[in-house]
MISEPA-855286 format. One record per residue (C-alpha): chain; residue in three letters; residue number from 1; x, y, z. Coordinates in Angstrom, 2 decimals. Layout:
# residues N
  unit  code  pos       xx       yy       zz
     A   ALA  NUM        X        Y        Z
...
***
This chain:
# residues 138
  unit  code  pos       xx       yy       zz
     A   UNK    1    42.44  -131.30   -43.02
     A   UNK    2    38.37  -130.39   -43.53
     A   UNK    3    39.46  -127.11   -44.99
     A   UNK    4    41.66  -129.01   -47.26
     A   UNK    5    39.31  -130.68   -48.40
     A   UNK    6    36.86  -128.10   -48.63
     A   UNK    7    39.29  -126.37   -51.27
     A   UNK    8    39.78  -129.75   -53.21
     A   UNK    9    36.31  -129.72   -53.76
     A   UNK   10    35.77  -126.41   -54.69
     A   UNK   11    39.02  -126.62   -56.94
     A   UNK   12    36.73  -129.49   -58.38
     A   UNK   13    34.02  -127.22   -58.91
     A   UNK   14    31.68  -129.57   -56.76
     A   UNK   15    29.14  -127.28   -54.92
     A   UNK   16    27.07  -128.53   -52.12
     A   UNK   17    24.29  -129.38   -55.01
     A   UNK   18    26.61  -131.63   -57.22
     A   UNK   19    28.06  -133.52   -53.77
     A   UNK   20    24.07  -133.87   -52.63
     A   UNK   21    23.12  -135.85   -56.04
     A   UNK   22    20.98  -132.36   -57.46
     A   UNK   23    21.46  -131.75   -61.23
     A   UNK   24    21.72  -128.50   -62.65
     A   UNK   25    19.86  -126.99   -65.71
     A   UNK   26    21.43  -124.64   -68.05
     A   UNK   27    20.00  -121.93   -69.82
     A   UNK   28    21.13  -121.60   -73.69
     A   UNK   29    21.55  -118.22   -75.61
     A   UNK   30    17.73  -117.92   -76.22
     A   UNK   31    17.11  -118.36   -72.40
     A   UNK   32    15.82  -122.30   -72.67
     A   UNK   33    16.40  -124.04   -69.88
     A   UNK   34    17.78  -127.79   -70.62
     A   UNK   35    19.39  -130.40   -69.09
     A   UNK   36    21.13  -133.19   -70.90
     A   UNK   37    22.03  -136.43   -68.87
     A   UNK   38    20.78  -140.04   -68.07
     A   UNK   39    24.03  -141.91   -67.61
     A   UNK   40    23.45  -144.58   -65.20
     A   UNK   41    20.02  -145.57   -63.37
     A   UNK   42    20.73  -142.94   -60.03
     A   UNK   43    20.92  -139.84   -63.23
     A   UNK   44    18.05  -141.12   -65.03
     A   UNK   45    15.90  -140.93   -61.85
     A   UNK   46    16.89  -138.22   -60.45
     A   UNK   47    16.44  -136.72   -63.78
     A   UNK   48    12.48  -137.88   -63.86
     A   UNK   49    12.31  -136.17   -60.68
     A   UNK   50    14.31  -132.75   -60.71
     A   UNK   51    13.07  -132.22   -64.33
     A   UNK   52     9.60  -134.04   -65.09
     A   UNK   53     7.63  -131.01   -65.64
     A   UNK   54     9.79  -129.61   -68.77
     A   UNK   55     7.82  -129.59   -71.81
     A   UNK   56    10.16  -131.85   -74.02
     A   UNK   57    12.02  -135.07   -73.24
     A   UNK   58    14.50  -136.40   -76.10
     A   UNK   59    15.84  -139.56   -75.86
     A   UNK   60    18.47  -140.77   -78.38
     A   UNK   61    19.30  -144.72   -78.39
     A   UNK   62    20.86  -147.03   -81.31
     A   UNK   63    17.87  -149.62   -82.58
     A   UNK   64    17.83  -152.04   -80.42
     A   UNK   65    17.65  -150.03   -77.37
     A   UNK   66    21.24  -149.51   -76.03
     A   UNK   67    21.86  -145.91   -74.71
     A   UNK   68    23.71  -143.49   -77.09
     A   UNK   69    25.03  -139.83   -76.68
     A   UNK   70    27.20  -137.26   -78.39
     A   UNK   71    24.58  -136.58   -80.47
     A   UNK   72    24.43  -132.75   -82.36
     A   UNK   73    20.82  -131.89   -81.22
     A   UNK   74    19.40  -128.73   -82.71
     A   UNK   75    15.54  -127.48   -81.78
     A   UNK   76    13.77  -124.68   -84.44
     A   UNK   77    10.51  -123.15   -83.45
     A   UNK   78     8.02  -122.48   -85.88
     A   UNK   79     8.90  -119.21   -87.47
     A   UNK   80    12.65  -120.91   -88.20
     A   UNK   81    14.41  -119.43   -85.17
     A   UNK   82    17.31  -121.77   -82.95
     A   UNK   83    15.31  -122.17   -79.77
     A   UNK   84    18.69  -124.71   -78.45
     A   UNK   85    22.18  -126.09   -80.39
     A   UNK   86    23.75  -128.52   -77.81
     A   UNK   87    25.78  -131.50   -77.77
     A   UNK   88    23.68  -133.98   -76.16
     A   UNK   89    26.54  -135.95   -74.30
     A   UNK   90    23.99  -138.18   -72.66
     A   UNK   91    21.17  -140.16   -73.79
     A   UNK   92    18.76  -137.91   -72.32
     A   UNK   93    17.60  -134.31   -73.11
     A   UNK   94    15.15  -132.00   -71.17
     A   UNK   95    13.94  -129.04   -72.77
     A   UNK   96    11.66  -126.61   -70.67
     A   UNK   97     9.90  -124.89   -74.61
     A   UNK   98     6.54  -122.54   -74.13
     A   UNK   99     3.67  -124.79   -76.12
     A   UNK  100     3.84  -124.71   -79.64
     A   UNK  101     5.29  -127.04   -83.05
     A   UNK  102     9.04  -127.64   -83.11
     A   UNK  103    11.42  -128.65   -85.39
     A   UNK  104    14.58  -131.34   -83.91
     A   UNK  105    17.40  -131.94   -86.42
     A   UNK  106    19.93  -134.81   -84.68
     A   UNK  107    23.01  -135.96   -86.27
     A   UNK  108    25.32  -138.73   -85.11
     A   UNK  109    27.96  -141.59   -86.92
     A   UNK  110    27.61  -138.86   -90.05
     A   UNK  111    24.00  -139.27   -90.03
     A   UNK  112    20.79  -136.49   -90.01
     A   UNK  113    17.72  -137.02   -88.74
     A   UNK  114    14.25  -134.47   -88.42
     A   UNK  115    11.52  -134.78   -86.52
     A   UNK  116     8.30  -132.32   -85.81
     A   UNK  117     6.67  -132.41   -82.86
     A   UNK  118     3.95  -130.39   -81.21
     A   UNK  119     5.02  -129.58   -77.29
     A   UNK  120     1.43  -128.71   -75.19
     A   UNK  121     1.53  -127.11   -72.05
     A   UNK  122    -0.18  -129.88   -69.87
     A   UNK  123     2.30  -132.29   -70.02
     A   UNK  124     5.49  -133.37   -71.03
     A   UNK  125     5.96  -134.62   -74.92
     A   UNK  126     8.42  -137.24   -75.38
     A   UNK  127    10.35  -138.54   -78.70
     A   UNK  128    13.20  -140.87   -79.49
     A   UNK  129    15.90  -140.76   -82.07
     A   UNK  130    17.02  -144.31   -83.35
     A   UNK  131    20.58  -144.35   -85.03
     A   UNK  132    21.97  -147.33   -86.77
     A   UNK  133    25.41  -147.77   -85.23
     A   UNK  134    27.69  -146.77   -88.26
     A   UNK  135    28.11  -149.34   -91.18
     A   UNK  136    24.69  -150.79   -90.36
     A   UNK  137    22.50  -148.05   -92.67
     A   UNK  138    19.33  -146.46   -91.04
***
């Protein structure tokens, strides 16, 4: 029966770090690592812990504070390059960037948004993206 299991879980794709509550970064094409996440208080924390010390935090919420996702997240550096192109499918998204000004285009409900922001090495820079829920304008 435990080997059953065992292959249930695997067939799952739950590893011995999903079961034990770790979350896993990816790495995109330009070798970024990110996490997207923050569904539920447990994911948000663990989150803050695991992945505190990346250089960018993006949150994306609808004004008045509730918790959005599936948000088309895109971040430039400088010189124009795509330093990340993810769907963030949770209201929270860690980017691990070297220092240096940033570009973030978001869209959502048919809407764009831009920001700039400068990440520093020292600590973690965080920004939010308010969207109007659609029909309600920015």
């Amino acid at each position: 029966m435990k080997n059953l299991f065992t292959v249930l879980l695997l067939g799952l794709g739950l590893t011995g770090a999903a079961l034990a509550g770790e979350l896993l970064a990816r790495t995109s094409e330009t070798g970024i690592r990110y996490y997207v996440g923050g569904v539920g208080i447990d994911q948000r924390e663990a989150l803050a812990e695991q992945f505190g010390g990346y250089s960018l935090r993006v949150e994306v919420a609808e004004k008045g504070g509730a918790y959005t996702a599936d948000v088309l997240m895109r971040i430039y550096a400088a010189d124009g390059s795509k330093q990340l192109d993810v769907l963030q499918n949770g209201p929270i998204l860690v980017a691990d960037l070297p220092p240096g000004q940033y570009r973030l285009e978001a869209e959502q409900f048919g809407q764009q948004q831009t920001k700039k922001v400068t990440v520093k090495g020292d600590r973690q820079t965080r920004i939010t993206f308010l969207w109007a829920p659609p029909g309600n304008g920015l």
